[in-house]
Backbone of each chain as ProteinMPNN parsed JSONL, in Angstrom:
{"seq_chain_A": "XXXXXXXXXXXXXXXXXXXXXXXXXXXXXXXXXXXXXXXXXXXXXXXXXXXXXXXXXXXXXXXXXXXXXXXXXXXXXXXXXXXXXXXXXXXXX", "coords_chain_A": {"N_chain_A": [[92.936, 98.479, 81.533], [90.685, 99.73, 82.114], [90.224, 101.315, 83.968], [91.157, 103.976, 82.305], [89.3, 103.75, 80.016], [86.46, 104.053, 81.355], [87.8, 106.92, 82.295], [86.761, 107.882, 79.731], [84.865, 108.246, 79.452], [84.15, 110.378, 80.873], [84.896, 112.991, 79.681], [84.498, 115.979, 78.981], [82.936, 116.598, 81.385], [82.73, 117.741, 84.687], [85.352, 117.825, 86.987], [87.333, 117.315, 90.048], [90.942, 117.179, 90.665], [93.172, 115.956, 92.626], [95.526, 116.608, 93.528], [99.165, 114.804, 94.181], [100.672, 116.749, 96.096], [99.119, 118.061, 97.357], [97.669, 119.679, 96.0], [94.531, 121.14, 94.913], [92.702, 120.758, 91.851], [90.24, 121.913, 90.089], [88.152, 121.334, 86.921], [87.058, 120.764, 83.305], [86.844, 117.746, 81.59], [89.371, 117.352, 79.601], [90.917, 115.17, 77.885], [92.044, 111.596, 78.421], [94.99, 109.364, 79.012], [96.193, 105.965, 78.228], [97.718, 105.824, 80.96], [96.34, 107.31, 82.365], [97.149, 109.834, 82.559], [95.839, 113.532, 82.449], [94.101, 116.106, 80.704], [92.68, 119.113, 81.403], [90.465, 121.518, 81.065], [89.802, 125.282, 81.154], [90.304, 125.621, 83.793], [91.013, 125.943, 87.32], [91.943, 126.647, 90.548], [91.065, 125.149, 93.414], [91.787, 126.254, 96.199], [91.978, 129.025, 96.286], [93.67, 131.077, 97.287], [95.727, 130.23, 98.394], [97.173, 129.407, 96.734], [98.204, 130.954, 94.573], [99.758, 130.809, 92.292], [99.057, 129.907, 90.316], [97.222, 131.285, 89.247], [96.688, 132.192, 86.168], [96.654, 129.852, 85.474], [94.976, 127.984, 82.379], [94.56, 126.216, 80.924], [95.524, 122.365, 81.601], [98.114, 120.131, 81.282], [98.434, 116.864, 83.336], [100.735, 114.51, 84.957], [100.093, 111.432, 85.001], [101.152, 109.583, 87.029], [101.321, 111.731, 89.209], [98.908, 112.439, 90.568], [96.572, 111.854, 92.817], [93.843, 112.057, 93.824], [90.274, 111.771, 92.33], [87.863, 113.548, 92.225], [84.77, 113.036, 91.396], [82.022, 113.408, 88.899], [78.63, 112.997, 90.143], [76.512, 112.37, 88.116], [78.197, 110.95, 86.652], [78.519, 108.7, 87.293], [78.1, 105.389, 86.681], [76.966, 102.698, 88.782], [76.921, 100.274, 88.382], [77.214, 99.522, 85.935], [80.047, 100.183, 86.314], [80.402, 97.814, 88.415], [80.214, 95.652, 87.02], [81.831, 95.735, 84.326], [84.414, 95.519, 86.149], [84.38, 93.012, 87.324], [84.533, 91.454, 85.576], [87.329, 92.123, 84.259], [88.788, 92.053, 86.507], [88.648, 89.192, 86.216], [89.902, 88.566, 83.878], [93.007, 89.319, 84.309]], "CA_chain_A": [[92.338, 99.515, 80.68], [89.486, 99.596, 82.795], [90.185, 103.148, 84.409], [90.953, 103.982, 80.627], [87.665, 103.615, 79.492], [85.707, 105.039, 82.047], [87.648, 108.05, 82.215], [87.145, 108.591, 78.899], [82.944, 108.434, 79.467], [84.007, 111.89, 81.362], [85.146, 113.84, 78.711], [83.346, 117.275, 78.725], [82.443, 116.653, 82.455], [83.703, 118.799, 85.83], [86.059, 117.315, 88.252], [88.566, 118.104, 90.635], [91.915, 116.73, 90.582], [93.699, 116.229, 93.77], [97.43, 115.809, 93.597], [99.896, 114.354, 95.792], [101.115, 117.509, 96.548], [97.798, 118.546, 97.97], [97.105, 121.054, 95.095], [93.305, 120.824, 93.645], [92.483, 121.507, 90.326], [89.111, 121.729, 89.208], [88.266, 121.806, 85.497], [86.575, 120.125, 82.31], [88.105, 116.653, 81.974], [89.431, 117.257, 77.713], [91.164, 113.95, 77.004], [92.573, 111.126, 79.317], [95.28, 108.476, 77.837], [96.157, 104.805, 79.005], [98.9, 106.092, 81.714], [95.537, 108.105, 83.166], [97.665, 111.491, 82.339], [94.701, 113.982, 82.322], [94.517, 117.109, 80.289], [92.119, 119.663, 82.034], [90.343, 123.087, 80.528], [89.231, 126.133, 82.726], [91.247, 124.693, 85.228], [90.884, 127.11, 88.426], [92.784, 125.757, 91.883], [90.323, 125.088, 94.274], [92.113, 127.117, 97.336], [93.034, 130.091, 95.263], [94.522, 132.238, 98.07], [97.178, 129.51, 98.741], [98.273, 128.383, 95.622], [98.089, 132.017, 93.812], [100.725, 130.902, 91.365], [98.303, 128.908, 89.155], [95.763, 131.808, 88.349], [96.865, 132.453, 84.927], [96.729, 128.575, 84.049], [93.507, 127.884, 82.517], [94.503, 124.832, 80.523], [96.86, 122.216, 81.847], [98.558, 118.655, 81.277], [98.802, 116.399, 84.148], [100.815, 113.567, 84.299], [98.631, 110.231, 85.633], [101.941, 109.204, 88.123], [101.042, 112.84, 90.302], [97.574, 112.375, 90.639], [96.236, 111.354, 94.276], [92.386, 111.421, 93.76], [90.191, 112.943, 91.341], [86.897, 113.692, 92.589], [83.649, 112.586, 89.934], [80.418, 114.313, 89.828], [77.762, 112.365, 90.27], [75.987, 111.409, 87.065], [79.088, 110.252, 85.419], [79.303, 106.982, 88.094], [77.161, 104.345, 86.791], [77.466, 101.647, 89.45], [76.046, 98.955, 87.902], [78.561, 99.378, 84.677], [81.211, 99.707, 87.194], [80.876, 96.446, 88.752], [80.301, 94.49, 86.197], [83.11, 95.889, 83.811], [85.267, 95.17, 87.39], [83.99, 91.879, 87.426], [84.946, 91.303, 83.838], [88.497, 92.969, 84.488], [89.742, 90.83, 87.371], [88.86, 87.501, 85.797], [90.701, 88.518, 82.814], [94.126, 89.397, 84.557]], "C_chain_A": [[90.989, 99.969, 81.212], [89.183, 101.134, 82.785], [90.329, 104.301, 82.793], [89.758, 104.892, 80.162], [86.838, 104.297, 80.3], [86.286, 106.606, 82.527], [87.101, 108.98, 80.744], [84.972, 109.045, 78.082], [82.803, 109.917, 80.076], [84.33, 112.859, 80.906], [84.168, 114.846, 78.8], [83.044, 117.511, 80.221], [83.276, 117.235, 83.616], [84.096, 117.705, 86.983], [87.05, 117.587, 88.733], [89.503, 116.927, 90.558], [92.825, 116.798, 91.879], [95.276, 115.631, 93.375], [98.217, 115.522, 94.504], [100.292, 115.451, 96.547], [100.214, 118.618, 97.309], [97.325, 119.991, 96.908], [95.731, 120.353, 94.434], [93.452, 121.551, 92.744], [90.816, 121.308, 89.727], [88.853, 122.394, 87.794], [87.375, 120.772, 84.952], [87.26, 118.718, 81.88], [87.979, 116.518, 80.018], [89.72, 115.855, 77.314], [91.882, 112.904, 78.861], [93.598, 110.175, 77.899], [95.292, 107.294, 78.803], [97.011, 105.106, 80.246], [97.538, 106.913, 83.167], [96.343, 109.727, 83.064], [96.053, 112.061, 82.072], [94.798, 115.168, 81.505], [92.889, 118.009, 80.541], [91.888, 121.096, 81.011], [89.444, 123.884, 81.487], [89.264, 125.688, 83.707], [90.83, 126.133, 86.211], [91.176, 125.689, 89.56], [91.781, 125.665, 92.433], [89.997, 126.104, 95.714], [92.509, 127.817, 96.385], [94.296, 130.866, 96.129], [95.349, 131.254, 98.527], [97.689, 129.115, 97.659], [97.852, 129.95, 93.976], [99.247, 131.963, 92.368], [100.512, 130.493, 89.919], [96.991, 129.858, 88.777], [95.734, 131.823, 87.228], [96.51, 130.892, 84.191], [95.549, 128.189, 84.19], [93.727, 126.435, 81.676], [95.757, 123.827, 80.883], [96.765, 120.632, 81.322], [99.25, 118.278, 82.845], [98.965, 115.274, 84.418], [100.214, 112.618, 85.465], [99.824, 110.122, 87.044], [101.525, 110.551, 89.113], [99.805, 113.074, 90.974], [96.821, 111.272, 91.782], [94.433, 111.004, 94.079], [91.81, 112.604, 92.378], [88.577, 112.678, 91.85], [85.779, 113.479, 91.359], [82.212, 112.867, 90.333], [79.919, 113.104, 89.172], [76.959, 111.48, 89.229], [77.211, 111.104, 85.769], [79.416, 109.076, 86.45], [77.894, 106.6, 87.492], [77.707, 103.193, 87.749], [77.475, 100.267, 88.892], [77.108, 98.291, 86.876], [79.276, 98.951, 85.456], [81.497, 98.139, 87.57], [80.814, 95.511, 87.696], [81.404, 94.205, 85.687], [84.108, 95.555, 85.087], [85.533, 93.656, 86.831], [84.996, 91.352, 86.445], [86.906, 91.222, 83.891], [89.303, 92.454, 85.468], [89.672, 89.551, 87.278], [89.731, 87.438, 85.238], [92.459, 88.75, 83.555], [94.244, 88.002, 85.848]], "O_chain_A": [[90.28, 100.651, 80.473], [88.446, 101.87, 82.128], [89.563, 105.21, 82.473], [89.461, 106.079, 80.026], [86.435, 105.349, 79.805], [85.512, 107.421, 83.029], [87.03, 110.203, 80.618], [84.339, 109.572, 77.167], [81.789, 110.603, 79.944], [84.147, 113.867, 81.589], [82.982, 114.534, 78.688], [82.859, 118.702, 80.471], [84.502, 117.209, 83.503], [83.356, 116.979, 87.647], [87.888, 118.148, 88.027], [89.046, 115.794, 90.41], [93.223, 117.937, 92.124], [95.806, 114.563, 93.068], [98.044, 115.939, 95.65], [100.307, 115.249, 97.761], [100.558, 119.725, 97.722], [96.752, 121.031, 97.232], [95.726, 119.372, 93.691], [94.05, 122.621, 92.635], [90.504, 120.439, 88.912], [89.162, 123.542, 87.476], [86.883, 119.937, 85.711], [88.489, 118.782, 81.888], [87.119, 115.975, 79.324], [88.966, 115.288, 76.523], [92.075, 113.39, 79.975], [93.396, 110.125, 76.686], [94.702, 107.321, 79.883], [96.925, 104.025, 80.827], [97.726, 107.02, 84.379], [95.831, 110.677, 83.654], [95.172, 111.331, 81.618], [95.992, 115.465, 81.533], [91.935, 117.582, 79.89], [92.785, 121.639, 80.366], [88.64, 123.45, 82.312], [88.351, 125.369, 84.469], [90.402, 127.181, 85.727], [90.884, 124.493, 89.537], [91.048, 126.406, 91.779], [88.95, 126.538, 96.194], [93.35, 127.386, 95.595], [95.44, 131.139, 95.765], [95.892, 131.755, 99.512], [98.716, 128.437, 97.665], [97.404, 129.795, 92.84], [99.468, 132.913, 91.617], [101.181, 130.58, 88.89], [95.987, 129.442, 88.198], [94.641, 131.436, 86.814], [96.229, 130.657, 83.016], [94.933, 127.997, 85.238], [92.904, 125.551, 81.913], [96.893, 124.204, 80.595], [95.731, 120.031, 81.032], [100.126, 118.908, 83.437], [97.979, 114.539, 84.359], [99.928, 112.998, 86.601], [99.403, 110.572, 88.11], [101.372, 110.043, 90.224], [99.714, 113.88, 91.9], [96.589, 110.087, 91.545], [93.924, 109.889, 94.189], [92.323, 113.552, 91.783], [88.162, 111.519, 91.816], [86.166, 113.886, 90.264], [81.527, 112.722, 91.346], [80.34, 112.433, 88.23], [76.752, 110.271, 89.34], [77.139, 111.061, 84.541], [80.528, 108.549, 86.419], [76.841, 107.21, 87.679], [78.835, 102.753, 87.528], [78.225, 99.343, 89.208], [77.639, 97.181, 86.864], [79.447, 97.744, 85.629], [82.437, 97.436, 87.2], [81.564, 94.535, 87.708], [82.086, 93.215, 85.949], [85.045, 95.06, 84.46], [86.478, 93.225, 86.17], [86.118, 90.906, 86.685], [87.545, 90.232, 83.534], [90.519, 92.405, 85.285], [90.338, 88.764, 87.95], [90.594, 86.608, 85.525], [93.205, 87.977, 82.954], [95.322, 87.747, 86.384]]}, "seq_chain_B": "XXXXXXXXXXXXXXXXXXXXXXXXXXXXXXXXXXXXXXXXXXXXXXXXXXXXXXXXXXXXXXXXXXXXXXXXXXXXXXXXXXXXXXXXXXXXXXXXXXX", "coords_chain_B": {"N_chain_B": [[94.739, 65.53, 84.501], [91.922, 67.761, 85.173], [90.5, 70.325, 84.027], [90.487, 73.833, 85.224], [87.12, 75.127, 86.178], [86.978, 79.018, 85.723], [85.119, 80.931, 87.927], [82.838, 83.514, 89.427], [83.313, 82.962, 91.921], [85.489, 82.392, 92.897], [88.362, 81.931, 95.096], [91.644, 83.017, 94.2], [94.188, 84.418, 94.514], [94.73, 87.515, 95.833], [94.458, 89.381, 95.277], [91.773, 89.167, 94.269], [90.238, 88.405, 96.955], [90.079, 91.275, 97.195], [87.49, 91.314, 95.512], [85.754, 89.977, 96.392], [84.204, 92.109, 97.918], [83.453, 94.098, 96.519], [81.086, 96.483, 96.091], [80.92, 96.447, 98.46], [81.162, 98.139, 101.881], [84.658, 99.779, 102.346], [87.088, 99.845, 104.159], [90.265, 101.892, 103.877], [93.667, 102.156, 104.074], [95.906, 104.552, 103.226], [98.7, 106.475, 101.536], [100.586, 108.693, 103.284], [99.444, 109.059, 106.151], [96.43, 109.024, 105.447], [93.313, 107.892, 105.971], [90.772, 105.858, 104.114], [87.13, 105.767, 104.057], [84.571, 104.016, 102.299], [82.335, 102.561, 99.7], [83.15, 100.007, 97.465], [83.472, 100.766, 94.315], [84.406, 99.954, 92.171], [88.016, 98.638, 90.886], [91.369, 98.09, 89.73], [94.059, 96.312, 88.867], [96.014, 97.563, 89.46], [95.05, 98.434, 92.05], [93.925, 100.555, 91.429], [91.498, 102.693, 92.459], [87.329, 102.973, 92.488], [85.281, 104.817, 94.763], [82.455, 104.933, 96.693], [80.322, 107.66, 98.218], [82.375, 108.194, 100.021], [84.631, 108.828, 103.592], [87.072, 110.654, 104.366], [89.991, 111.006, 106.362], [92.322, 112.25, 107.572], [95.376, 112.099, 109.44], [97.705, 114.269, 111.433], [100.246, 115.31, 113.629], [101.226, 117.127, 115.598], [103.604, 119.268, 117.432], [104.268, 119.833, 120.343], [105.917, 122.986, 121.265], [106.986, 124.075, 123.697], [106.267, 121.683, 125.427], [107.058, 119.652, 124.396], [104.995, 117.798, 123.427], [103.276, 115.637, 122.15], [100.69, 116.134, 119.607], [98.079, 114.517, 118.374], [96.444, 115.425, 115.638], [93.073, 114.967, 114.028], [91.399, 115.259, 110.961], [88.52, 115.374, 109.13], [86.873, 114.075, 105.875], [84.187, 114.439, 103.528], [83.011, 112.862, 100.342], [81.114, 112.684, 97.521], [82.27, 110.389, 95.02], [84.602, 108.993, 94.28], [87.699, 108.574, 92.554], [90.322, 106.774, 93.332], [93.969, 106.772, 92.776], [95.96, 103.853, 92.627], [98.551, 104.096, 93.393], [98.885, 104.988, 95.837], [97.748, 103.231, 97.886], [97.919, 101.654, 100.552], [96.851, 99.246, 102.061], [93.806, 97.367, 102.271], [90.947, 96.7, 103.684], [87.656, 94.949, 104.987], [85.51, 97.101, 106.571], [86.636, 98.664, 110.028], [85.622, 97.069, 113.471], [85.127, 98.88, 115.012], [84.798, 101.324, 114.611]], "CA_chain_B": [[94.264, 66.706, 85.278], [90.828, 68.416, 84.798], [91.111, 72.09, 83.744], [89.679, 74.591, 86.508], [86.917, 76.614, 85.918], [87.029, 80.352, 86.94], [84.328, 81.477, 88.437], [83.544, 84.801, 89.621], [83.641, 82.835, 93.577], [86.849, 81.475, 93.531], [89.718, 83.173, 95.353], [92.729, 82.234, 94.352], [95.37, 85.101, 94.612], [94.702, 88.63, 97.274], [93.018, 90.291, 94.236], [90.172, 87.809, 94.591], [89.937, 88.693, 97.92], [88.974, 92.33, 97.104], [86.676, 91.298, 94.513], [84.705, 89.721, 97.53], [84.148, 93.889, 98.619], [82.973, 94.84, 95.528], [79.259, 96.779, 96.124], [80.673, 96.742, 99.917], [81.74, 99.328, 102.334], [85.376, 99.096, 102.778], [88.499, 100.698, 104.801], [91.33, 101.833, 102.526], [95.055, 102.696, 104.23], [96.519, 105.038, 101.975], [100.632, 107.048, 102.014], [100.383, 110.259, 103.776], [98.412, 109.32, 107.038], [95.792, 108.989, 105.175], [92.689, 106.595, 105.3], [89.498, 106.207, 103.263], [85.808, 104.501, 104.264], [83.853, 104.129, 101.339], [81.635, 101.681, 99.224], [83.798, 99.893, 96.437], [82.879, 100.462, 93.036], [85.546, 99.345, 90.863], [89.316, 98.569, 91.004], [91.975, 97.246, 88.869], [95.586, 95.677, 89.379], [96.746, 98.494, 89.98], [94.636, 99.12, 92.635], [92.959, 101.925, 91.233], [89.606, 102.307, 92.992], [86.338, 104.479, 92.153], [84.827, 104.909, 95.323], [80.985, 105.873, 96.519], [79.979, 107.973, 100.193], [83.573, 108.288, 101.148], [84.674, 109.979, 104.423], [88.539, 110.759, 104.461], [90.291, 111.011, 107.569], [93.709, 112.664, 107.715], [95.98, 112.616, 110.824], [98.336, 115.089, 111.529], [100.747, 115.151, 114.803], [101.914, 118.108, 116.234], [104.586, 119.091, 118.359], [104.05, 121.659, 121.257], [107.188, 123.839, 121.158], [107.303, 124.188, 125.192], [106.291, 120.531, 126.32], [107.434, 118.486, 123.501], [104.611, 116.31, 123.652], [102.433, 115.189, 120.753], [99.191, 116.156, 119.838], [97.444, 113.884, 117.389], [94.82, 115.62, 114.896], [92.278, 114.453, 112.786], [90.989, 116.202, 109.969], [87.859, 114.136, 108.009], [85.797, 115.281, 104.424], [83.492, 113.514, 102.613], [83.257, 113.216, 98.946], [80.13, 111.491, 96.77], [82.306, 109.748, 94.855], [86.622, 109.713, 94.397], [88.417, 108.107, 91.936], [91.754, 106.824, 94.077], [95.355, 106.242, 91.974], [96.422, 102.97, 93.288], [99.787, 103.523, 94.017], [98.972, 105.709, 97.098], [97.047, 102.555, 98.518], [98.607, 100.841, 101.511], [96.328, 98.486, 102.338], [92.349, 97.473, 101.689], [90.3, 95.984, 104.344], [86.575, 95.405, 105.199], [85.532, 98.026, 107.57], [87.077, 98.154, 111.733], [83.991, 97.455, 113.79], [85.488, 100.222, 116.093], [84.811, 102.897, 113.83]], "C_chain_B": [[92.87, 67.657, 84.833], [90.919, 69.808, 84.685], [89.755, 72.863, 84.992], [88.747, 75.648, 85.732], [86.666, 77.281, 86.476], [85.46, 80.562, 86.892], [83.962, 82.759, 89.084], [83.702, 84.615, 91.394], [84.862, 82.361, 93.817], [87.551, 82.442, 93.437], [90.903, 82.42, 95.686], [94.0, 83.644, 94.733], [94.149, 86.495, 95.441], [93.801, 89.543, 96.593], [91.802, 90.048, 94.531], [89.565, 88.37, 96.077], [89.132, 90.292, 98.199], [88.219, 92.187, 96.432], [85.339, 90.866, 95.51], [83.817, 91.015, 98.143], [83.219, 94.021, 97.566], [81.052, 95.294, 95.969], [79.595, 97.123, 98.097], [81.213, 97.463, 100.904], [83.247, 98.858, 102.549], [86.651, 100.136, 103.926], [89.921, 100.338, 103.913], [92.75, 102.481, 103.339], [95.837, 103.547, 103.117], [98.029, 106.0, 102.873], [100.167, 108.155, 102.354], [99.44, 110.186, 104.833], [97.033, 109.643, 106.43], [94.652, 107.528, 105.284], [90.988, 107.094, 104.96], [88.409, 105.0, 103.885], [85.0, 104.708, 103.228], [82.861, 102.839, 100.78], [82.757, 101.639, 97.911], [82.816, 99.66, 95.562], [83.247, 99.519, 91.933], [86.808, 99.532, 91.279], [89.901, 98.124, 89.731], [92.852, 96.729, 89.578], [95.904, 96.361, 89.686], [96.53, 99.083, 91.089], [94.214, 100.607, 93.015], [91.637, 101.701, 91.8], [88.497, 103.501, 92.761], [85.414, 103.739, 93.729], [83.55, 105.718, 95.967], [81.3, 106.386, 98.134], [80.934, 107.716, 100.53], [84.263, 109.026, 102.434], [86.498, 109.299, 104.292], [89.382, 111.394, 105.736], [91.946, 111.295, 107.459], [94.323, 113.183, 108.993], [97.38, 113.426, 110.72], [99.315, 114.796, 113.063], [101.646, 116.358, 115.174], [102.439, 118.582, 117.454], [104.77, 119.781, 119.465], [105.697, 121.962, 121.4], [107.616, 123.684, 122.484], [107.501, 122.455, 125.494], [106.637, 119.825, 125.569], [106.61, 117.241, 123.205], [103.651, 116.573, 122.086], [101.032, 115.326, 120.374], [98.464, 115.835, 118.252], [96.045, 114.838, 116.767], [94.212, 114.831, 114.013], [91.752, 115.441, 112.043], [90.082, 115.607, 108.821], [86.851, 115.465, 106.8], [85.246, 113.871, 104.433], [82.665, 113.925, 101.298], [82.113, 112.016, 98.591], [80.793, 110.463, 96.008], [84.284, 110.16, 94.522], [86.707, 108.32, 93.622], [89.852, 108.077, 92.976], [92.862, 106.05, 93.124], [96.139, 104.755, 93.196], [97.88, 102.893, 93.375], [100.25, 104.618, 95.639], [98.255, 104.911, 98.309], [97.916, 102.096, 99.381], [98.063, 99.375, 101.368], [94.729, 98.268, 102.2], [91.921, 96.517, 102.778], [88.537, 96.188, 104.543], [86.678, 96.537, 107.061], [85.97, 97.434, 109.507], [86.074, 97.941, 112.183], [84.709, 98.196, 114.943], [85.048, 101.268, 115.518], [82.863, 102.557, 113.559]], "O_chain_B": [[93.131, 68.368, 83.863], [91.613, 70.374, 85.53], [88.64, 72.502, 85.365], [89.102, 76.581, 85.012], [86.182, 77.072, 87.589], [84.75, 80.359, 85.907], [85.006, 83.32, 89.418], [84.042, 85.535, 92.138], [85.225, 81.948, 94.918], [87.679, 83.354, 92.621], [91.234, 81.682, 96.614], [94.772, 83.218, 95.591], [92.934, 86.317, 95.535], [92.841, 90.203, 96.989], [90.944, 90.785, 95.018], [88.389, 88.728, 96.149], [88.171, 90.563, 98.919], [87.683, 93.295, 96.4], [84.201, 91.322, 95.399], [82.801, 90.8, 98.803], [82.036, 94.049, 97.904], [80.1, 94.522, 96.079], [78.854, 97.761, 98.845], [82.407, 97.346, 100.628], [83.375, 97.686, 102.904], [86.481, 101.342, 104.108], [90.439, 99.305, 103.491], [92.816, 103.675, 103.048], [96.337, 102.964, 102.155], [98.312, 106.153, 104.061], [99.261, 108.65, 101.683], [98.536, 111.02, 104.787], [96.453, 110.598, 106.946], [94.948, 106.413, 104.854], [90.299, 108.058, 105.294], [88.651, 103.816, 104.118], [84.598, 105.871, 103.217], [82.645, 102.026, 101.679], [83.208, 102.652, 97.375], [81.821, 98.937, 95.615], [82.684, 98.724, 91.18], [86.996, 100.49, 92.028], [89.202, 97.813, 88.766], [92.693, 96.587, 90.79], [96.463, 96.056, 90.74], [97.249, 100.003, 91.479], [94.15, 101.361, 93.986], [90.881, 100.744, 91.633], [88.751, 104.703, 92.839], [85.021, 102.576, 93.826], [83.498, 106.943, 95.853], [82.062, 105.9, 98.969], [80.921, 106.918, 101.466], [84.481, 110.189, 102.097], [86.968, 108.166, 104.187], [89.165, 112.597, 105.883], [92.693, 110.341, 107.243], [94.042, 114.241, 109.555], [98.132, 113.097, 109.803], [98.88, 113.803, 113.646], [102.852, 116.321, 114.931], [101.831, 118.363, 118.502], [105.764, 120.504, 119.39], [106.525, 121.081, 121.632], [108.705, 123.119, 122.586], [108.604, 121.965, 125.74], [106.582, 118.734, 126.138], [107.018, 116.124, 122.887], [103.534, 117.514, 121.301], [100.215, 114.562, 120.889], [98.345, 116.607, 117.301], [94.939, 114.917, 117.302], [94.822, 114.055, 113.277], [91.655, 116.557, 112.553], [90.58, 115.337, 107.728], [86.46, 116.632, 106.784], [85.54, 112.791, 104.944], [81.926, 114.898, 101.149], [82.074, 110.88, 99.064], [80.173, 109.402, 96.074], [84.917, 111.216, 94.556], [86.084, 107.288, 93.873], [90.389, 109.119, 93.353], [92.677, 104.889, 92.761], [96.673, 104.892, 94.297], [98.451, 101.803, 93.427], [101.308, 104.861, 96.22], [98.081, 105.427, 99.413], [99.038, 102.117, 98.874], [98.635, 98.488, 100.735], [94.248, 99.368, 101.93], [92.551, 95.46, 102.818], [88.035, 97.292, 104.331], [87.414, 96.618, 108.044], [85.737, 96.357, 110.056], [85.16, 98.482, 111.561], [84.599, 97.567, 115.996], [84.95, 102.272, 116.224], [82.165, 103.393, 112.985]]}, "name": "protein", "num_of_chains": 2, "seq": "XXXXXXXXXXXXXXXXXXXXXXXXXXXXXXXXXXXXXXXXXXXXXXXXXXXXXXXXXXXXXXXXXXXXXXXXXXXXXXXXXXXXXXXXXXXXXXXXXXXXXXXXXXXXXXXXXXXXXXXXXXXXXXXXXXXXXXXXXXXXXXXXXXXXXXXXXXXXXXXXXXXXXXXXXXXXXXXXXXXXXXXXXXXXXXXX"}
């Protein structure tokens, strides 16, 4: 539940979404659930002029299994949290 | 038998072994000719990882039409910080000292 929880400190915040299929998505990060499914607002592709098929979608659902990286701006990493909660998180399993 | 206690130094199973990384730069194998150098932040079981100062390195291999021979590309970024889905991980090591 780790990833969980800290996505859910990014709520409101901008990040891109990289999918396996090499499509970005940058957008507002609305809700996450335990699966990491993401649900994105004022989504806009990253490359527009290659992936022209996605202008119209401004809000999307994306499910956590398609999802390759997701890029995180800057003042939503606390490191410090991070490791600890880690820490915490691989004793317990 | 005396009951064991955990500690956060004892490595008993491969997990343990990345937990040793944690705070430290590492080299990440990932599916798609892909690999990652970064600083580990955080993981889980699943080998989900939030990674800091990553450079991403994607090879490519292309085919010359005439000579048939092979011509390896690289193609690197670098990202302040990447959340990676652990089931695109291969493998997790501390860094090559070649690189």
């Amino acid at each position: 539940m780790l990833f969980y929880s800290y996505f859910k400190t990014l709520v409101d915040k901008e990040v891109v979404v990289e999918l396996k299929n090499d499509l970005a998505i940058a957008g507002t990060l609305h809700s996450v659930d335990q699966y990491l499914n993401i649900k994105l607002e004022n989504t806009r592709v990253v490359n527009q002029s290659r992936y022209p098929h996605m202008m119209s979608v401004k809000n999307c659902f994306i499910r956590g299994s398609v999802v390759r990286y997701v890029q995180l701006p800057a003042d939503g990493v606390d490191i410090d949290i991070l490791h600890d909660a880690t820490r915490r998180e691989a004793r317990g399993t | 038998m005396a009951t064991q206690t955990e500690d956060d130094t004892t490595v008993k199973e491969p997990l343990d072994l990345i937990r040793l990384s944690l705070d430290e730069r590492i080299y990440v194998k990932c599916r798609g000719d892909r690999e990652l150098r970064g600083k580990l932040h955080a993981y889980d079981q699943h080998l989900n990882m939030i990674l800091g100062d990553v450079e991403e390195t994607v090879t490519t291999v292309e085919i010359d039409d005439e000579t048939y021979e092979e011509i390896i590309k690289t193609s690197k970024r670098a990202v302040q910080y990447l959340f990676v889905r652990g089931d695109v991980v291969i493998l997790v090591s501390p860094p090559l000292r070649s690189a």
